[in-house]
C-alpha positions in Angstrom: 95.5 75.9 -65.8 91.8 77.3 -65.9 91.3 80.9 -66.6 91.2 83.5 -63.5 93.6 80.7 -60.9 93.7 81.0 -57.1 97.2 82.1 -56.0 98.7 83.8 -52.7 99.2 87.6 -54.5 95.1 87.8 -55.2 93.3 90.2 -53.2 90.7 87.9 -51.1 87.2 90.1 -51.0 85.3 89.6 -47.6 81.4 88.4 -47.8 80.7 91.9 -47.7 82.9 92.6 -50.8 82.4 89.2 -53.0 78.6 90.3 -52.3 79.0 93.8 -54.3 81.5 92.1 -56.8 78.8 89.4 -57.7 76.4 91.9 -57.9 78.6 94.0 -60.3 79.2 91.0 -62.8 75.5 90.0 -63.0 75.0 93.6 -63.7 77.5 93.9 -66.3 76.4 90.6 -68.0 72.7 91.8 -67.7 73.8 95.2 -69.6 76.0 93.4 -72.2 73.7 90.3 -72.7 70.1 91.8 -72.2 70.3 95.5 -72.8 72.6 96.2 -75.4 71.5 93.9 -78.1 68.2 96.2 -78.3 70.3 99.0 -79.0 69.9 97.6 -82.5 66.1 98.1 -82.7 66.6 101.7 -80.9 68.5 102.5 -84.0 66.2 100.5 -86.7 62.7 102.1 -85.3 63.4 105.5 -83.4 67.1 106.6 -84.9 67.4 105.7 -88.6 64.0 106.8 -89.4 64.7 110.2 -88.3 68.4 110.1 -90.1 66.3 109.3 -93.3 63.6 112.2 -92.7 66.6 114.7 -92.4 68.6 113.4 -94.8 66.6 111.6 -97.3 68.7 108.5 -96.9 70.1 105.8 -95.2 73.7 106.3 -92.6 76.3 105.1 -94.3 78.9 104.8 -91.5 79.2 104.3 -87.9 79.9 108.0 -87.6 76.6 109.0 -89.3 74.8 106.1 -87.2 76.2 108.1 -84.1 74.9 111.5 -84.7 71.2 110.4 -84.1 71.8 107.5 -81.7 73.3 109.4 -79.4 70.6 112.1 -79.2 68.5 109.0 -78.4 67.0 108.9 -74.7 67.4 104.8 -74.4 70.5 104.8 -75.9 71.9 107.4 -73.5 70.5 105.1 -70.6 72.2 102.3 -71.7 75.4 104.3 -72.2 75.0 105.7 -68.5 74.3 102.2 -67.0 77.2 100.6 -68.9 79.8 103.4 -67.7 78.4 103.2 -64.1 79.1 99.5 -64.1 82.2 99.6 -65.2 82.9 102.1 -62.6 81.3 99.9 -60.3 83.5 97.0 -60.8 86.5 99.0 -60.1 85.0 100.4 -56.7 84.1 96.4 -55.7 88.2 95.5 -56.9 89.3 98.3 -55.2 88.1 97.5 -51.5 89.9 94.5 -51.4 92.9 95.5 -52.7 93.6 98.7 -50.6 92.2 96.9 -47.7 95.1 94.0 -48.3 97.9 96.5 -49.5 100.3 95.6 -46.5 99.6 91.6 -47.5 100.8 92.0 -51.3 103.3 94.1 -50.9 104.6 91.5 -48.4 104.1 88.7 -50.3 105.9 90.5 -53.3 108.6 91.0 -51.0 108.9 87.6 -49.7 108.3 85.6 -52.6 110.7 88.2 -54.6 113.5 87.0 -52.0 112.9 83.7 -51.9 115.5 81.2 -52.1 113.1 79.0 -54.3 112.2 81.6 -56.8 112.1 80.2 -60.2 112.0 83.3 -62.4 113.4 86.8 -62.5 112.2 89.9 -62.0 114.2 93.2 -64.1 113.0 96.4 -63.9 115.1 99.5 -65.5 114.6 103.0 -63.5 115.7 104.7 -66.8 112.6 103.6 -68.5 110.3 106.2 -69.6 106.5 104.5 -70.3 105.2 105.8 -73.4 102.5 108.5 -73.0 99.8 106.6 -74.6 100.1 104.5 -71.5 100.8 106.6 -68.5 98.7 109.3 -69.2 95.6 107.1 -69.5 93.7 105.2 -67.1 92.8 102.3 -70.2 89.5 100.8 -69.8 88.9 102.8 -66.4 91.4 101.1 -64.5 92.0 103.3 -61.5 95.8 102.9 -61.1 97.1 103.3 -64.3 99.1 100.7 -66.5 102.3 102.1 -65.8 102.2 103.4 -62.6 104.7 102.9 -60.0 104.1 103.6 -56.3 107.9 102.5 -54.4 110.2 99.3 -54.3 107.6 96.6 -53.6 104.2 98.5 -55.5 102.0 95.6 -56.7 98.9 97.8 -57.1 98.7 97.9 -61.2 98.6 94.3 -61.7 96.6 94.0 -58.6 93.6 96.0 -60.1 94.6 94.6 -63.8 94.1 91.2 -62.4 91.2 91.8 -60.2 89.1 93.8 -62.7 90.4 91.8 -65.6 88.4 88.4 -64.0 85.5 90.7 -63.3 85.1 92.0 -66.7 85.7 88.6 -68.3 83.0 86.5 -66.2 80.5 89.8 -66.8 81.1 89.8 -70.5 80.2 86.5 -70.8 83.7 84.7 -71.5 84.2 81.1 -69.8 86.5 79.8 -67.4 87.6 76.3 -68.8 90.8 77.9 -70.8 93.3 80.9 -70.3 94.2 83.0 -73.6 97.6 81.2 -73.5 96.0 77.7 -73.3 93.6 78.3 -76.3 96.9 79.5 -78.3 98.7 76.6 -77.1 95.7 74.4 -78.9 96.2 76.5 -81.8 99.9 76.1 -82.1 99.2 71.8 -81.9 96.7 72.6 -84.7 98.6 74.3 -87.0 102.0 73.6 -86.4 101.9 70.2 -85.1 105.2 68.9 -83.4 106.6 72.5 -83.0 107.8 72.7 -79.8 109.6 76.1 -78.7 112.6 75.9 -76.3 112.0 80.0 -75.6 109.2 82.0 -75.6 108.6 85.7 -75.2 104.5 87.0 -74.1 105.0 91.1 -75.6 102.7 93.3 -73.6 102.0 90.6 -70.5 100.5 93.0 -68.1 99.8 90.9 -65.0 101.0 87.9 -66.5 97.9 85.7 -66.6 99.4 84.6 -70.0 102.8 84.1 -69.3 102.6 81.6 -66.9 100.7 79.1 -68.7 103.3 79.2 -71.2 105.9 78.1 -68.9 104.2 75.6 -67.0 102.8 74.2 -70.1 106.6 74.1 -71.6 108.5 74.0 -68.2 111.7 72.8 -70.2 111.6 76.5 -71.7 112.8 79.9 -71.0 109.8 81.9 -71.2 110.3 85.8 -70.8 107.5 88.2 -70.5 107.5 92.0 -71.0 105.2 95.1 -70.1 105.8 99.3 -69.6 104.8 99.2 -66.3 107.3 98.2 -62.6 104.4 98.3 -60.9 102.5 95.7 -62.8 105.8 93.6 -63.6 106.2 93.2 -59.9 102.4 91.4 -59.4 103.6 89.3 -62.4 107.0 88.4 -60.8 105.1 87.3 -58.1 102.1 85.9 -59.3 104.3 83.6 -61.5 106.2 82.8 -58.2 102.8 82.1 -56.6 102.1 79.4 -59.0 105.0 78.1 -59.4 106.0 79.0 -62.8 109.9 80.4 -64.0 109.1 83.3 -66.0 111.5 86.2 -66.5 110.2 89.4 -66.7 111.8 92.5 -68.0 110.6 96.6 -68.2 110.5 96.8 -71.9 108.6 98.4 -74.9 107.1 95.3 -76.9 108.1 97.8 -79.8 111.9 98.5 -79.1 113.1 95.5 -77.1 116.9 95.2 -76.5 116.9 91.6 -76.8 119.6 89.9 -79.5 118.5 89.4 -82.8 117.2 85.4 -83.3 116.6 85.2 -79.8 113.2 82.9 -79.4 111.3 80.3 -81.1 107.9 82.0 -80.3 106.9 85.5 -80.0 103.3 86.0 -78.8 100.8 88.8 -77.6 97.4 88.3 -76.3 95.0 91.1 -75.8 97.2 94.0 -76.4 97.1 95.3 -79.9 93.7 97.1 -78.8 95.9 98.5 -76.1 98.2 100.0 -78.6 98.7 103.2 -81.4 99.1 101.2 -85.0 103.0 102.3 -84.8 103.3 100.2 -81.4 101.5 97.3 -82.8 103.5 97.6 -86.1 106.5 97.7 -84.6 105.9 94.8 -82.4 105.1 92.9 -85.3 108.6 93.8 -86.7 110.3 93.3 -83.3 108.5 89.3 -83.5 110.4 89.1 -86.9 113.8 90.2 -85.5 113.6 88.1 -82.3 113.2 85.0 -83.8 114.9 82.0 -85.0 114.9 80.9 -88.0 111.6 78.4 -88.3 110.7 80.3 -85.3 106.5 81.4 -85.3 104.7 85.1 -84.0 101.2 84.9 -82.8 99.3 87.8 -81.7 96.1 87.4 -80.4 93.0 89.4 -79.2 89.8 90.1 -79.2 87.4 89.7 -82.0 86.3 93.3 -82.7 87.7 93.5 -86.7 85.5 96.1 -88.5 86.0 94.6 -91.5 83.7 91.9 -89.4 81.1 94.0 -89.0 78.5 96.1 -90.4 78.0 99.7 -89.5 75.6 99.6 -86.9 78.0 96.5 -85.8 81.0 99.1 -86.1 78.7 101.4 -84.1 78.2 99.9 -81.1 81.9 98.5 -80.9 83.0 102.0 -80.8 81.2 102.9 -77.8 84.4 101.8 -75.8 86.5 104.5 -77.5 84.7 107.1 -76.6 83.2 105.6 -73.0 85.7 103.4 -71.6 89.1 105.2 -71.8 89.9 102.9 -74.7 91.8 105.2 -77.4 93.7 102.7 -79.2 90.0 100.5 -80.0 89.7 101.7 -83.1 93.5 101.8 -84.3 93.0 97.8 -83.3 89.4 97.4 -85.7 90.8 98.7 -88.4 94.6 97.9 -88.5 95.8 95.0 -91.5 98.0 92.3 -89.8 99.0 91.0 -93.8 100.3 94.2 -94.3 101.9 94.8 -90.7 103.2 91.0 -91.1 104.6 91.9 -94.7 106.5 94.7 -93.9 107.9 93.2 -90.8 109.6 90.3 -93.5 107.4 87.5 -93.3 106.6 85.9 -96.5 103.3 85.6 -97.8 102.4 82.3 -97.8 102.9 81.5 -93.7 100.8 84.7 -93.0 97.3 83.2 -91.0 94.6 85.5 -89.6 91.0 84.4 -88.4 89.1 83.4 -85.4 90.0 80.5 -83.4 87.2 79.5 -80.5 87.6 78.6 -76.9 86.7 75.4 -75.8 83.4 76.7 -74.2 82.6 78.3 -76.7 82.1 81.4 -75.2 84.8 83.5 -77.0 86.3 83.3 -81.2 89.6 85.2 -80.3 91.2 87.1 -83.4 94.3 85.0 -84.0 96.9 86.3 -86.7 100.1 84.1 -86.8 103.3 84.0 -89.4 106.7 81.8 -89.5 109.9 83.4 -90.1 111.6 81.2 -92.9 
């Protein structure tokens, strides 16, 4: 299955609408492509120069990089134009979605009560979504991650979805592959012949990973799990849509109340940057309880290690932190998988971390794997 598939619980944009949405994306990859990368010689020729007058030497850190770059006149431009594109792309998602609200929630409904559902769908009314997630709108996102609207409310994964495959194509990041797909090349890779019977996909969102997984392994139970009704709903359905089993539960990827040795493969994609370092260190623990023995966690994201980088590098990754509702970046740049990995039980010697590429590519994703004796 490609990246960003066609399936019944999308929101369809009019010409009108796919007009502004293209012109969004080409903005957004004009910004990111063309723009930002001479940010670098803003900094080299205008900003350092005037660090070193003041200061009598060089920044040292990203911090000391900011305090001149942001009283920089281009560098606030580009900041402006960057936020307003963001907020753009959410305003050309939005139309279509409100303006098919009725459709989803219908097609939740019908494909929710379908005789020929594959999958199951439970959410837990007792849940409490952890304030790191319902208080914020992450990356902008107008309806927040764990929002939850009335019995059939799609609207989360709807915009998560929608926005998601705007921001992707706009940053750049090709088509050919989903995240799950380029895990699943991974896994034949390294661990050659291991096939898992049941999978869990921690933090699934809209479930654009988990479905992969199942219709790549349709002999296994695959399970997926997110904070949010709202967005577990879309997923219920969008897994329906596409005729994938997946079962998906209202859970904390931290504290799940699954069995011990439940699965043979415990993955993540894209959500440790979504995450405090507690949540993502307790995930890590939670992969090492749910599986089986022999049984392998990958967690996945994308590549934006500090240790990677130098400090103007570490500079301009930040500007999502403080510009893009995005308060868990950092924690994600500068958190150590070994040691999260090590304290969760795994040995040593089956830890793996690195970048593993997309077919295209277009993308290195941070990969960080381990195998439970």
């Amino acid at each position: 299955m490609a990246r960003n598939p066609v399936h019944d619980m999308m929101s369809q944009p009019n010409h009108d609408e796919r007009a502004r949405q293209l012109f969004v994306l080409n903005l957004k990859f004009h910004v990111g492509r063309k723009i930002r990368p001479g940010n670098k010689a803003i900094y080299e020729k205008l900003a350092k120069p005037k660090f070193v007058k003041q200061h009598g030497r060089e920044p040292t850190d990203r911090h000391e990089i900011g305090e001149v770059m942001w009283q920089e006149p281009n560098y606030l431009m580009f900041s402006a134009i960057n936020r307003d594109a963001q907020e753009l792309m959410w305003d050309s998602v939005a139309e279509p979605i409100y303006r098919q609200k009725d459709r989803l929630e219908k097609t939740y409904d019908s494909l929710h009560a379908s005789a020929k559902r594959k999958g199951s769908l439970a959410l837990n009314p007792a849940f409490d979504p952890p304030r790191g997630i319902k208080e914020v709108n992450i990356h902008l996102q107008p309806v927040n991650y764990a929002a939850d609207y009335g019995a059939n409310d799609v609207l989360a994964g709807a915009f998560y979805e929608g926005g998601g495959n705007l921001y992707s194509m706009g940053g750049g990041i090709g088509t050919m592959e989903s995240k799950a797909e380029v895990i699943q090349r991974f896994i034949k890779e390294r661990f050659p012949g291991f096939t898992p019977t049941k999978i869990l996909d921690c933090a699934c969102s809209a479930g654009s990973s988990s479905t992969p997984w199942a219709l790549a392994f349709p002999n296994a139970e695959v399970h997926g799990i997110d904070v949010g009704a709202g967005m577990l709903r879309y997923a219920h359905a969008r897994a329906e849509a596409l005729g994938a089993a997946v079962h998906f539960h209202q859970m904390d990827a931290g504290a799940t109340t699954f069995p011990d040795a439940s699965f043979d493969l415990v993955v993540s994609h894209n959500a440790m940057h979504e995450m405090p370092v507690k949540t993502q260190a307790a995930m890590f623990k939670e992969s090492y309880r749910l599986l089986k023995p022999g049984g392998i966690a990958i967690h996945q994201d994308v590549p934006l290690r500090y240790s990677e980088r130098d400090a103007f590098g570490q500079f301009d990754a930040s500007w999502d932190l403080k510009n893009n509702n995005e308060p868990y970046w950092e924690a994600y740049a500068t958190n150590d998988p070994v040691k999260m990995y090590l304290d969760a039980g795994f040995p040593k010697d089956t830890i793996w971390h690195g970048k593993f590429e997309q077919l295209d590519k277009t993308v290195a994703w941070f990969v960080s794997c381990a195998r439970k004796p």
